[in-house]
C-alpha distance (Angstrom), angle and dihedral (degrees) to the residues before:
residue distance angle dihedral
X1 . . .
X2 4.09 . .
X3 3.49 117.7 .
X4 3.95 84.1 -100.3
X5 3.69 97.6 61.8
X6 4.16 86.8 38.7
X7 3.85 76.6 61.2
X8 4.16 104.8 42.4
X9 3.96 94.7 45.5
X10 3.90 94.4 39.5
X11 4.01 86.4 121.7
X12 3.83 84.4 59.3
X13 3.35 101.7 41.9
X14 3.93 91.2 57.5
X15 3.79 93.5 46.0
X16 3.44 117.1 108.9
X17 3.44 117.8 -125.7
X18 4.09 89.2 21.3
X19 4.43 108.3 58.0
X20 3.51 128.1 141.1
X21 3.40 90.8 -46.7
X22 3.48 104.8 53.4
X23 4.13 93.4 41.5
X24 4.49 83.6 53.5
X25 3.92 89.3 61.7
X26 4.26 86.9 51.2
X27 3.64 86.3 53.2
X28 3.45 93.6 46.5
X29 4.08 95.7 37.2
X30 4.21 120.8 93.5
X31 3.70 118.4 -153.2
X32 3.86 126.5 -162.8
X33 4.01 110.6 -148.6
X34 3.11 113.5 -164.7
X35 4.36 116.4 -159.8
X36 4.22 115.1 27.2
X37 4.16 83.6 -144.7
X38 3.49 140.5 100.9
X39 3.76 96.3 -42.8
X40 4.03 94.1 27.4
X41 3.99 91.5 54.7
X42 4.07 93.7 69.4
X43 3.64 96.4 32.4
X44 3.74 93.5 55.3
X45 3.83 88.0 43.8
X46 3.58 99.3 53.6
X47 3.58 98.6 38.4
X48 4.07 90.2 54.6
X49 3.62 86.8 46.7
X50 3.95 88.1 50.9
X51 3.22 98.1 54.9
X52 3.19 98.1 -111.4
X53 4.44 104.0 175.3
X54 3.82 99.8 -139.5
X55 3.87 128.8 20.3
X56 3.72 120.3 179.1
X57 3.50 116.5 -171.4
X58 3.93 132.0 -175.7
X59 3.79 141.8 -167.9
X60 3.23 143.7 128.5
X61 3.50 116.1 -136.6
X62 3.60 140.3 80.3
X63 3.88 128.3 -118.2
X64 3.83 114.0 -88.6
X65 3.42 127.6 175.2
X66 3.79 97.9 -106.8
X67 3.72 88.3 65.6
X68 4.10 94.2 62.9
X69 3.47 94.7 76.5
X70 3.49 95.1 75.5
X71 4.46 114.7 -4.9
X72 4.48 81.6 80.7
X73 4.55 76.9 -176.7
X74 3.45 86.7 78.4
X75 4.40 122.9 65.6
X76 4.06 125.9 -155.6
X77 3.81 83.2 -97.8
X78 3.50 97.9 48.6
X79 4.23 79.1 72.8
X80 4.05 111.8 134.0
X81 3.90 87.5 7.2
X82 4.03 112.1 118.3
X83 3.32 116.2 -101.1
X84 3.18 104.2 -120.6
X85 3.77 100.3 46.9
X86 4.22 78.6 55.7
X87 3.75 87.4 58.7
X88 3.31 100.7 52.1
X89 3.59 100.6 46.8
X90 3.91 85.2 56.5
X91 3.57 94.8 42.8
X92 3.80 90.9 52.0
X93 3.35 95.7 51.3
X94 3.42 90.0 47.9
X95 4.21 95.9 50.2
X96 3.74 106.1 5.0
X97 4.44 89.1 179.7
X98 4.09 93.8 67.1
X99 3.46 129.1 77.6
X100 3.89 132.2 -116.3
X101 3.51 134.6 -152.0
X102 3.87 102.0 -158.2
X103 4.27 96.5 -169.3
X104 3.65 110.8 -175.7
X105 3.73 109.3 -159.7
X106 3.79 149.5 45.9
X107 3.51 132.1 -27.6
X108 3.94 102.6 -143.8
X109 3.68 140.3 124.1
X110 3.78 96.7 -74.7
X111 4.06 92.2 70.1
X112 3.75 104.5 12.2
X113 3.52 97.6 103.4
X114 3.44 94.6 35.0
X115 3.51 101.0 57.9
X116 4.28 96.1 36.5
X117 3.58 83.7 61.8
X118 3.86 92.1 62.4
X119 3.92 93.4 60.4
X120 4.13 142.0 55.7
X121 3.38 95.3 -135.5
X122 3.89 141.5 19.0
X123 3.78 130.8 -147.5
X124 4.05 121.4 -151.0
X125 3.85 96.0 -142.0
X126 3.75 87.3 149.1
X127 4.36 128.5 123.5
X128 4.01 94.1 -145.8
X129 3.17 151.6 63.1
X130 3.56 103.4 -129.0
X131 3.76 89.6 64.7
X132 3.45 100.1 43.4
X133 3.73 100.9 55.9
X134 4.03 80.7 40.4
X135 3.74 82.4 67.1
X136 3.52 104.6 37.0
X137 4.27 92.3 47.8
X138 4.19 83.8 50.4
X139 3.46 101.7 39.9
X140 4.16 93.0 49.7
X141 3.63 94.3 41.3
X142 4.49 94.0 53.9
X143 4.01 88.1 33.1
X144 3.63 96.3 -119.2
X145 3.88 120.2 141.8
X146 3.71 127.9 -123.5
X147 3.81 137.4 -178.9
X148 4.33 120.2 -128.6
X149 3.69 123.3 -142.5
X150 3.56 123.7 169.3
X151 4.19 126.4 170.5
X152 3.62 137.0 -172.8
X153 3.79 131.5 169.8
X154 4.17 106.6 -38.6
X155 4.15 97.3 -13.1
X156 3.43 153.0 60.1
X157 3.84 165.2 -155.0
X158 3.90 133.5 -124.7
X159 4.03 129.6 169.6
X160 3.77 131.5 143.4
X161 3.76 120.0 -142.7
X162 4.08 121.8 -149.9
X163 3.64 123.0 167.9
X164 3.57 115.1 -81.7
X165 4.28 88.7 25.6
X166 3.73 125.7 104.2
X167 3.52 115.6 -79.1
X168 4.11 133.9 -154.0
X169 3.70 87.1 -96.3
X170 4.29 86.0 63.4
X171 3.29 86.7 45.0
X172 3.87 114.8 44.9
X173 3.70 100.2 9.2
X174 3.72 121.9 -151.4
X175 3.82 121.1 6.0
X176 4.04 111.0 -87.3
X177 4.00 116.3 -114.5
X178 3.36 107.2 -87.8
X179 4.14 116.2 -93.8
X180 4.14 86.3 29.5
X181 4.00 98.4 99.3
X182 3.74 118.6 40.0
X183 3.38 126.3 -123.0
X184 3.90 144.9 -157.9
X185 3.61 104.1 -82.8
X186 3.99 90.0 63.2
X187 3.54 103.5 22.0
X188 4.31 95.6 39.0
X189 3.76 127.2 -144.3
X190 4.10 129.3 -130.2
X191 3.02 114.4 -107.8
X192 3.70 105.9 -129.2
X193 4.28 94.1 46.1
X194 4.10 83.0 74.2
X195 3.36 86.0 53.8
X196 3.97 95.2 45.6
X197 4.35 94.3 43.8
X198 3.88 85.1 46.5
X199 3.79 98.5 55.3
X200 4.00 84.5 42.5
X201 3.88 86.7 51.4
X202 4.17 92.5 44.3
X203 3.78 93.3 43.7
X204 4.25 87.4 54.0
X205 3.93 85.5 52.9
X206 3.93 90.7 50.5
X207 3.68 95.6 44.1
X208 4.12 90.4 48.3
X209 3.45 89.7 55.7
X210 4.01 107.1 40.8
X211 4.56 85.8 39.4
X212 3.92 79.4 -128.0
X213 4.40 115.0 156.6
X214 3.77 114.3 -32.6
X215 4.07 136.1 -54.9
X216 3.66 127.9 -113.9
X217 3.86 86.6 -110.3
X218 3.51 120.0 147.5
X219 3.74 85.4 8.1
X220 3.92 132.8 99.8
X221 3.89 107.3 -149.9
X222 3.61 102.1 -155.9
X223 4.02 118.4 -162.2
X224 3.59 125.5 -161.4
X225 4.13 109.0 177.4
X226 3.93 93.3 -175.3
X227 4.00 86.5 73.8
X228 3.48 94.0 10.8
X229 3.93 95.0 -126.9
X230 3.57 122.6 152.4
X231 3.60 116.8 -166.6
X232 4.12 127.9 -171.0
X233 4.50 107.6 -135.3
X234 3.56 106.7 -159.1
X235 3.77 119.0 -147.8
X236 3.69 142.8 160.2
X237 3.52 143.7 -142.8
X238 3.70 107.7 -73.2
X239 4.22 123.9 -137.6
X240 3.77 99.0 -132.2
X241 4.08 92.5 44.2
X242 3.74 103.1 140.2
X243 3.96 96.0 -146.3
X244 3.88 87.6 103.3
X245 3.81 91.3 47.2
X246 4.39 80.0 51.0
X247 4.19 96.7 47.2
X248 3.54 89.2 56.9
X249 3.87 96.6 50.3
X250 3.60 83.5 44.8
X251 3.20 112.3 49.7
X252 3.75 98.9 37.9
């Protein structure tokens, strides 16, 4: 590390359990995020601010002033801008020494695998289900691990996934017909709970990378911010999971 990096992750450096060492394999680490929203805005944020070498983040849409109330990446005059080019201005000014991937587009079965394969580690930052068993299906089949997160209205979802772990297919098992499960555009979302998942989410990465306490693996970490409980769902890996089913069609 330069003198100047010495200097930025000082707070890491000192913190036992992370050091030199552990702040090294940041700089060296890539991350994938996947969403520039609610749950993408803090990730992306923290992780620059970490250190973190390589961030690629992807999304399709532009800023609108819906979003504000909750993705704090993005400013008023960041409207009709893409989201991703938003993020990276931010994240930049935040950390100018790392690298960003700005990817505007889709995240579907025509580049999935592709681009997972580019990163260590991929964050669910995503608002459907499409995407998020997209993720899991990849992510299982090329071994790489990825952190959950999932809000709606005043609550939320947390779980880490490392090879050999339970994945969201274990726990949720096939993806729900579409219009069964509400979702934030009808139901809404506070504000600050994207901001709460997201750090939850961003701290997983940090602790993956530095081998610091344990992962939410095997675990559901389920947030309620009305009573402000947070409760720990243990589950295993389940016998009829299709991910096996998904590595072969992948991987073929």
């Amino acid at each position: 590390m330069t003198e100047e990096q010495k200097e930025r992750y000082k707070r890491h450096i000192v913190l036992d359990g992370v050091g030199a060492e552990g702040q090294e394999r940041l700089l060296s680490a890539s991350v994938l995020i996947v969403g520039a929203g609610g749950l993408g805005s803090p990730i992306a944020l923290y992780l620059a601010a970490a250190g973190i070498g390589r961030i690629g983040i992807i999304d399709a849409d532009n800023v609108d002033i819906s979003n504000l109330q909750r993705q704090v990446i993005h400013f008023s005059d960041d409207r009709g801008k893409s989201k991703v080019e938003s993020a990276k201005e931010k994240m930049t000014a935040i950390n100018p020494d790392i690298t960003i991937d700005a990817i505007n587009g889709l995240f579907n079965e025509a580049n999935a695998e592709e681009l997972i394969k580019q990163y260590d580690f991929i964050v669910d930052a995503t608002d459907n289900f499409a995407a998020k068993f997209l993720i899991n299906d990849v992510c299982v089949a090329l071994g790489k691990p990825f952190s959950h997160g999932s809000l709606l209205r005043f609550g939320g979802q947390v779980f880490t996934y490392v090879p050999g772990s339970a994945c969201y297919r274990c726990l949720f098992g096939n993806e729900p017909e579409a219009g069964s499960m509400p979702n934030s555009n009808d139901a809404g979302i506070l504000g600050a709970v994207a901001g709460m998942v997201g750090t939850i989410q961003a701290t997983e990465v940090l602790k993956y990378f530095t081998q610091c306490g344990s992962l939410l693996t095997n675990r559901l970490l389920c947030i309620d911010a009305i009573t402000m409980n947070f409760n720990s769902i243990a589950f295993c890996r389940s016998e009829d999971c299709r991910c096996s089913s998904s590595k072969d069609r992948l991987l073929k």
